[in-house]
C-alpha positions as CSV (number, residue, x, y, z in Angstrom):
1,X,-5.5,117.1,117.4
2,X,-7.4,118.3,114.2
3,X,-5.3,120.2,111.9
4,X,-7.1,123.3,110.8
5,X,-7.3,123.8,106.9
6,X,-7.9,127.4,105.1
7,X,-9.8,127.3,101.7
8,X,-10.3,129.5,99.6
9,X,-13.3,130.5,97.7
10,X,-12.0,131.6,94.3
11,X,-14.3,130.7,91.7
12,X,-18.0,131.7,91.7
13,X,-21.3,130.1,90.0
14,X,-25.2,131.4,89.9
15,X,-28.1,129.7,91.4
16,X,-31.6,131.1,91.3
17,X,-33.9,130.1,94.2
18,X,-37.5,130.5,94.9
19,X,-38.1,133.5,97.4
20,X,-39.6,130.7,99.4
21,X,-36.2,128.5,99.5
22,X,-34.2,132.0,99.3
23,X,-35.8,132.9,102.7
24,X,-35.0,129.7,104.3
25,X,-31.4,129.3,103.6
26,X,-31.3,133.2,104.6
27,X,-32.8,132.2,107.8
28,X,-30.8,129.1,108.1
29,X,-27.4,131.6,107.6
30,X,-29.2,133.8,110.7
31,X,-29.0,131.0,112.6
32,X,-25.6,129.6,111.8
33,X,-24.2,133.2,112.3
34,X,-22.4,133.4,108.7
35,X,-23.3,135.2,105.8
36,X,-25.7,133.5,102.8
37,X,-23.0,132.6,100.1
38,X,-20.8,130.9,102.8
39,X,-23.9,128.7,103.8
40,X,-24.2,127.8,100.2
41,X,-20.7,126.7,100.0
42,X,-21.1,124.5,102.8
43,X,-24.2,123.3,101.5
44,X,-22.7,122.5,98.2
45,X,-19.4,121.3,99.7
46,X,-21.2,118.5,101.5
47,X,-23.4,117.4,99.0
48,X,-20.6,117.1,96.7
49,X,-18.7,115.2,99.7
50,X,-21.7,112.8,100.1
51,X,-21.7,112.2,96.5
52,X,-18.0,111.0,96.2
53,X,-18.5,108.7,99.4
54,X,-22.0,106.9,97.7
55,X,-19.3,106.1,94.4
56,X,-16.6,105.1,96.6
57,X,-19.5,102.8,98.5
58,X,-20.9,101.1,95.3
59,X,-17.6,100.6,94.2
60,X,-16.4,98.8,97.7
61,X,-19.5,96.9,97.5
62,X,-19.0,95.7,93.9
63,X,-15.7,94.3,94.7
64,X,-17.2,93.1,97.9
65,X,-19.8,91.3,95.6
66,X,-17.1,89.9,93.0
67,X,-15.3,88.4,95.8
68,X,-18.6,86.8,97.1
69,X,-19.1,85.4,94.2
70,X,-15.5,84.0,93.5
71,X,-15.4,82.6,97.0
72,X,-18.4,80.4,95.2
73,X,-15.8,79.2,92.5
74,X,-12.7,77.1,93.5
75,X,-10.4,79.0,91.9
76,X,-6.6,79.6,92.7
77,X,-5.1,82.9,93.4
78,X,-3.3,83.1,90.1
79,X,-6.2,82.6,88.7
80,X,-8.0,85.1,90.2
81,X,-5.1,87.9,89.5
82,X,-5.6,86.9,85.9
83,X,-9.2,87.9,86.2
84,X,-9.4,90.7,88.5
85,X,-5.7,92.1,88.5
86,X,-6.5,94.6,86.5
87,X,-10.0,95.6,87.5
88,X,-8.6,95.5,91.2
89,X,-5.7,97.9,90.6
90,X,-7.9,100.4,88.6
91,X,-10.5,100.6,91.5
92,X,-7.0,101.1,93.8
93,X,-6.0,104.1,90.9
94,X,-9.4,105.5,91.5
95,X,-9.7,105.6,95.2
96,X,-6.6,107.1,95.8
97,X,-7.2,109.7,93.2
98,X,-10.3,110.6,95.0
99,X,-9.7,113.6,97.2
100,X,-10.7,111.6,101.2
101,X,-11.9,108.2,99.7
102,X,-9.6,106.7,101.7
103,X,-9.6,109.5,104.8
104,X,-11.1,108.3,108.0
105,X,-12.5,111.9,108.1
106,X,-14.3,112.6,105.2
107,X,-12.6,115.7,103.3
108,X,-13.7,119.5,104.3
109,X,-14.7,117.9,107.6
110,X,-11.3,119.5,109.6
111,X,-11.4,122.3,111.9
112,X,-15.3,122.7,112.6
């Protein structure tokens, strides 16, 4: 079952468009039923949301590539917690900080 989330839209900002652009996304919000500023939002919303998943992508494949590259070295686990322990627990800081880094549905994705 998907849980249904409210947000709220409290905070505003200003974008200028071309009349050309302008009359797209206006045309686009005709044809998604909903008014112009809560197409933006969405708009804006999922770029932000692809955004955070490309860093949380380069940084899974950097620690995919360090642990490529250590599998090329013979070198013990304590070893390797020497090295890495601390790189490997600030990446784990970061992703859970990161608001559905770690969701198997990306976050703002619930309830449409």
């Amino acid at each position: 079952m998907v849980e249904k989330q409210t947000v709220l839209r409290t905070d505003s900002v200003r974008v200028k468009l071309s009349s050309d652009m302008l009359r797209r996304v206006e045309q686009l919000a005709v044809d998604y039923c909903m008014p112009v500023a809560t197409l933006c939002a969405f708009a804006v919303a999922e770029w932000v949301r692809v955004q955070d998943r490309q860093a949380s992508l380069s940084r899974m494949a950097a620690l995919d590539m360090s642990k490529r590259a250590l599998a090329t070295l013979d070198m013990s686990d304590e070893r390797l917690e020497k090295v890495f322990g601390s790189l490997f627990e600030r990446v784990v800081k970061e992703l859970a900080l990161s608001p559905g880094a770690l969701d198997r549905e990306p976050a703002g994705e619930a309830g449409k």
